[in-house]
N, C-alpha and C positions, 0 to 999 in steps of 0.2 A: 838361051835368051833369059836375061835375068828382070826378073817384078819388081816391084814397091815394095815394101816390108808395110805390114799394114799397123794406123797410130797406136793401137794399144800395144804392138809387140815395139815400136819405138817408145812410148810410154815405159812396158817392161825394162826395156836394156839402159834405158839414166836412170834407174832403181836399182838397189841394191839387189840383184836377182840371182837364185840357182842358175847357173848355166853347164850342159854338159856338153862335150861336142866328142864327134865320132869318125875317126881315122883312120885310114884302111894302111895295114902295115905288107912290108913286102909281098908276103902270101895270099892277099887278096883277105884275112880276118879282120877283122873288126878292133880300133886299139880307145876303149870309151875314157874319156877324163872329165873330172867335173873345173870350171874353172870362173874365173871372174871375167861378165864381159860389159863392153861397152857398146858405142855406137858413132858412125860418122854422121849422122842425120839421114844416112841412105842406107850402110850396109850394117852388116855386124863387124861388129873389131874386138878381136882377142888378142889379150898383149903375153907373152909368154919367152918363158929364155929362148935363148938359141938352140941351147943342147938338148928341149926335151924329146921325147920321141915323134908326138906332134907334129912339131916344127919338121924335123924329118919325111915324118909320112907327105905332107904339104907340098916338100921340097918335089917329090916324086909323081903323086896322085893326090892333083888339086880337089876332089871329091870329098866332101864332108858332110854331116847330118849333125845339127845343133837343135838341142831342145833348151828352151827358156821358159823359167818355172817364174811364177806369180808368188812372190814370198810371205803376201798375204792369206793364198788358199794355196796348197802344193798342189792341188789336184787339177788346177788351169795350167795350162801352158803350151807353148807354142811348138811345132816341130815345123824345121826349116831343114830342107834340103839343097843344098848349094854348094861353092867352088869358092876356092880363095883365087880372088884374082890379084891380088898384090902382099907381096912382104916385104917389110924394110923394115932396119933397127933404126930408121931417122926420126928421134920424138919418140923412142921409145922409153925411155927412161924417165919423159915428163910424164907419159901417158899414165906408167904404174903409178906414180907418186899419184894424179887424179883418181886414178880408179880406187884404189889402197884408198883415200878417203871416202869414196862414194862406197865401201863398203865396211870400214873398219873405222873410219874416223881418225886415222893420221896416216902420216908419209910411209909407204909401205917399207915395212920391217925385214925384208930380203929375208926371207924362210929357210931358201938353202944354205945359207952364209957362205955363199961361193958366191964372187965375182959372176957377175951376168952381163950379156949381155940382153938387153930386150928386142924381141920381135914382134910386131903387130901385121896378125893375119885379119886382113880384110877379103869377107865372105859375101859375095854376091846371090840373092835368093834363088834357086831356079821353082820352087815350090816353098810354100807354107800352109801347114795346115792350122787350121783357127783353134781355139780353145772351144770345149763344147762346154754349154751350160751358162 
């Protein structure tokens, strides 16, 4: 059963925030990426190619652990334990262009210079633990 995401960590994710999230790869270890995230006003949404390994691990075991850092102190930030419940590349390719401004200030500059396509993983909370301090 999935929670609220509580206002400051929706505050956090329309800010330009550290995000890292944590993906369990066939073997059951742990595969960690640091990445840009956003938000639907409910869930967490991470926009990501298709081909990275993420996207993969996702594909298999919806199970993920996402911390989002406070870019004003590193030392706040939120840990959220959750599941993606939906992936689609539909709007993914608007969403980076949004997100690429909310952290760089223009239309995102494709890093890999491969042809991509975008996915956006939408993460349902089943825990959050609050920022202490």
């Amino acid at each position: 059963m999935s929670i609220p995401l509580p206002q400051e960590l929706l505050d956090l994710l329309r800010r330009p925030s550290p995000c890292f999230i944590a993906t369990l790869m066939p073997d059951g270890s742990p595969q960690l990426t640091q990445t840009w995230v956003t938000t639907d006003g409910e869930h967490i949404v991470i926009n990501t190619p298709d081909w990275t390994q993420k996207t993969k691990n996702v594909a298999r075991d919806a199970r993920v652990a996402v911390n989002v850092v406070d870019p004003d102190d590193t030392r706040r930030y939120f840990a959220v334990r959750g599941r993606v419940i939906s992936t689609t590349t539909e709007g993914g390719a608007e969403s980076i262009n949004e997100i690429s401004q909310k952290y760089l200030g223009i239309p995102y500059p494709n890093f890999s210079g491969r042809a991509e396509t975008r996915t956006l993983l939408t993460i349902a909370a089943d825990s959050v633990v609050p920022p202490i301090g």
